[in-house]
N, C-alpha and C positions, 0 to 999 in steps of 0.2 A: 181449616184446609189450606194447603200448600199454595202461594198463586202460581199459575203458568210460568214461564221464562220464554222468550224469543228474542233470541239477538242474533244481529247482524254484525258479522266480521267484512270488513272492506278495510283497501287503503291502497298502497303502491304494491307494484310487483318486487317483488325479494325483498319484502319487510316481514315474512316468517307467516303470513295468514294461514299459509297450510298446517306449520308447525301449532298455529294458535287453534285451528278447529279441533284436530285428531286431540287438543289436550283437552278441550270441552266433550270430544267425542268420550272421553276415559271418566270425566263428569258427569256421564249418564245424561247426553244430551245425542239427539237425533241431529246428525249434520248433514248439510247437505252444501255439496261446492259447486261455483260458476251456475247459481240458479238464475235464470232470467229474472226481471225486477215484475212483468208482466206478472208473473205467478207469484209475486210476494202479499198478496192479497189474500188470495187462495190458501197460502199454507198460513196462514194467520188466522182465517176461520177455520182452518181444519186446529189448529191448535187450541182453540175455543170452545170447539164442539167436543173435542178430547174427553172421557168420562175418567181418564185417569189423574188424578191425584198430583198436581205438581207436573205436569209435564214440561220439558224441556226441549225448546228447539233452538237450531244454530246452523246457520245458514253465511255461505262464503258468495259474495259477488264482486266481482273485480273488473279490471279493464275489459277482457274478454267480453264481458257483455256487450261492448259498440257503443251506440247512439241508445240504448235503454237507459244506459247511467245517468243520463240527463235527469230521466224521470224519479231517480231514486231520493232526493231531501223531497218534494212532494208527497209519494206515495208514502215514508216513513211519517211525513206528519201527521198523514190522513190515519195513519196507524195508531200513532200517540196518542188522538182525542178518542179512538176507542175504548172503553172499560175492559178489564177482566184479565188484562195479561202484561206484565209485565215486559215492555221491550226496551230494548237497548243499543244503541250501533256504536259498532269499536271501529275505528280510524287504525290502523298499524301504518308505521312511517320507518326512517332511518335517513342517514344521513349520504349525499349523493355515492362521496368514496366507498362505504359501508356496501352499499346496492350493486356499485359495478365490481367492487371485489367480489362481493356473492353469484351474480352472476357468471364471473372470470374463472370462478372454481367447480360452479355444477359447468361450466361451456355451452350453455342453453342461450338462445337469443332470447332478446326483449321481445315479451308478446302484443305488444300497440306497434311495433312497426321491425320487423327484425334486420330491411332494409337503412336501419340509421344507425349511428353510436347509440349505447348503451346510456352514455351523459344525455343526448338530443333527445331520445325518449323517451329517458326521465323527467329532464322539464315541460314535455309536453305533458308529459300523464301527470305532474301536480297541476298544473294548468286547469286538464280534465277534469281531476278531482277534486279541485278547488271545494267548491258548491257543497259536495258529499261532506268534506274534512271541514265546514261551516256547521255541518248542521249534526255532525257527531256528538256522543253524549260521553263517550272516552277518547280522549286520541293517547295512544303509545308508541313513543319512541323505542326501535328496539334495536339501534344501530350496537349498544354495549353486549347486546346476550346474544349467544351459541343459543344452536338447534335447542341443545340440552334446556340452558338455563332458561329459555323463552318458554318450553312446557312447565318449568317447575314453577316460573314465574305465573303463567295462565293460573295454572291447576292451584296455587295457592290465593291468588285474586278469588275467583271464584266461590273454592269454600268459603272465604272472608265474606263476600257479597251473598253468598247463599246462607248467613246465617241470621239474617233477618233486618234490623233496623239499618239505616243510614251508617256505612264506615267510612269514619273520618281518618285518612291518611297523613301523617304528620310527617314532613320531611326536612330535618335542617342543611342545610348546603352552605357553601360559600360560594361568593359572589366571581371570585376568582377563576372559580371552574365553571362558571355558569349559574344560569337558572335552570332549575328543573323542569322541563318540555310540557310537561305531562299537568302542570300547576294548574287547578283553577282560580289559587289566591295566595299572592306573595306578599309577607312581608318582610321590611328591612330593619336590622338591630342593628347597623352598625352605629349610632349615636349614642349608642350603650357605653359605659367606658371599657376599656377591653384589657380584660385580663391578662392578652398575652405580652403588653409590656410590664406586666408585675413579675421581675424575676422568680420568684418562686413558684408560678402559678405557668409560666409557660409552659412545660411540658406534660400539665395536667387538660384533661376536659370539661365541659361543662356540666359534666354527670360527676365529677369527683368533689368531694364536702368542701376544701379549702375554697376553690372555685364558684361552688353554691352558696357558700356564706358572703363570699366580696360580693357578687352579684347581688345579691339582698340587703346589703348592707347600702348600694347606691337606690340614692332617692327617685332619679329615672326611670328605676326597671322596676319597681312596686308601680308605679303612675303606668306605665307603656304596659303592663301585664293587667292591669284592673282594667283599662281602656281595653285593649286585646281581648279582653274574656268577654265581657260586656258584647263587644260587637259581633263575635263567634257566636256568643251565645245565642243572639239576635238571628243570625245570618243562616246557620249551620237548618234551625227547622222550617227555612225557608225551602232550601235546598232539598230537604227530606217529603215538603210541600207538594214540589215541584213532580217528585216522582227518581230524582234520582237515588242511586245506592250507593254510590261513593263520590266520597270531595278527596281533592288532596289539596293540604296547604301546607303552601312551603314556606319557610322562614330561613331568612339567609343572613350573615356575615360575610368579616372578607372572606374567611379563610375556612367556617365552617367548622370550627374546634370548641369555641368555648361557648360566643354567646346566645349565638345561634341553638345548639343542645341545650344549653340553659334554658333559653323560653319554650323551647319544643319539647322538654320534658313538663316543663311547668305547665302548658296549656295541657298536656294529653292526660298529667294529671287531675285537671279540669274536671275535663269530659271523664275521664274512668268513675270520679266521684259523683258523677249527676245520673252514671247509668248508660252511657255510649261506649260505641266499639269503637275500640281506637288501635288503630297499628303505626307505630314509629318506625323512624328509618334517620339515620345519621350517616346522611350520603358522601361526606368527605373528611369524616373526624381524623380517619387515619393517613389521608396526606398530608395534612399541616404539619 
């Protein structure tokens, strides 16, 4: 039998929450927006008592609720030690510029105080929802995606997560554009030797054979890959322990070209050969 689903979408206003329900709404999920936290009880044994097969809920609670939102990392934990259903709460964020743009373009005020800037209260509302975004089991940054891409993004998490064991999301980056937001485990290869001063190997990636072979050829990156698998290996059915459905680990470089996709192909290989879902993502190969 299928288990339940119940998740909870929160996070800032114009970080896309509405765009992220209506895309679980198209998942075959019951959604319901600005529920009070009061009644999140309620729809959690009604979700329980459900005689069907897999049911799915998804439920929107945001600023608009007031002084309830205090109560919402308690009532969610009191949820967690529950049996029999799976729950989840998604954090959606973005970045300040990203919010007041969005706001600037639909012309709507801020719903926590319409009387202030749009910046004022924004930093109150993370303030606010500090506590909530502490006690989330995803946060998503969605400052990079359109309406568009933020459903195609949801709608494809989802099936990933709806297809049963723990997915491990593997993500290389460089260090230069950042970390990935969204990381629950980063690590660092730049003590690697790095390919991209081997003339001939610059304008290749770490997915390309000349590249895969130097890499292997250094005595550091057998050692830092049998360490690395070892401790994944360790870690990863901890995490699956725990209750959750997805990790993301991200593995960086400077620049996010060679050696960074080198270990992040290498570990995901790992995992595909022991039997795990794994999805790759090489977030800045094509800036370097």
């Amino acid at each position: 039998m299928n288990p339940s689903s119940f998740v909870i979408v929160t996070g800032l206003s114009g970080s896309g929450k509405g765009t992220f329900l209506r895309a679980l709404e198209d998942r075959g999920y019951f959604c319901v927006d600005n529920l009070p936290v009061q009644l999140l009880s309620k729809f959690y044994e009604l979700t329980l008592k459900s005689e069907s097969e897999g049911t799915k809920v998804a439920l929107g609670i945001d600023v608009r609720e007031g002084e309830g939102l205090r109560e919402l990392p308690e009532v969610y934990a009191e949820l967690r030690r529950q049996p029999g259903v799976q729950a989840s709460l998604w954090f959606l964020e973005a970045a300040d510029p990203v919010i007041v743009r969005r706001f600037s373009e639909t012309r709507r005020p801020h719903p926590l105080d319409p009387k202030q800037t749009v910046l004022e209260s924004i930093a109150k509302e993370r303030a606010l929802l500090a506590p909530i975004r502490a006690s989330a089991d995803h946060i998503l940054d969605t400052s990079q995606f359109t309406i568009h891409d933020l459903r195609k993004h949801a709608l494809s998490m989802f099936q990933e997560l709806e297809g049963g064991h723990l997915l491990i999301s593997l993500v290389s980056f460089g260090f230069k554009y950042g970390v990935p937001i969204d990381s629950d485990l980063v690590f660092d290869a730049r003590f690697l030797p790095n390919p991209n001063f081997v003339a001939h190997l610059k304008s290749l990636t770490g997915a390309d054979a000349p590249v895969i072979e130097y890499m292997t050829a250094q005595d550091e990156t057998e050692t830092f890959l049998g360490k690395l698998r070892s401790f994944l290996d360790y870690l990863v059915p901890q995490y699956e322990k725990e209750g959750k459905s997805y990790v993301t680990i991200a593995i960086g470089c400077t620049g996010g070209r060679h050696r960074s996709v080198f270990i992040t192909n290498a570990i995901a290989k790992h995992f595909e050969t022991t039997g795990g879902r794994v999805k790759v993502t090489h977030r800045d190969v094509e800036k370097s």
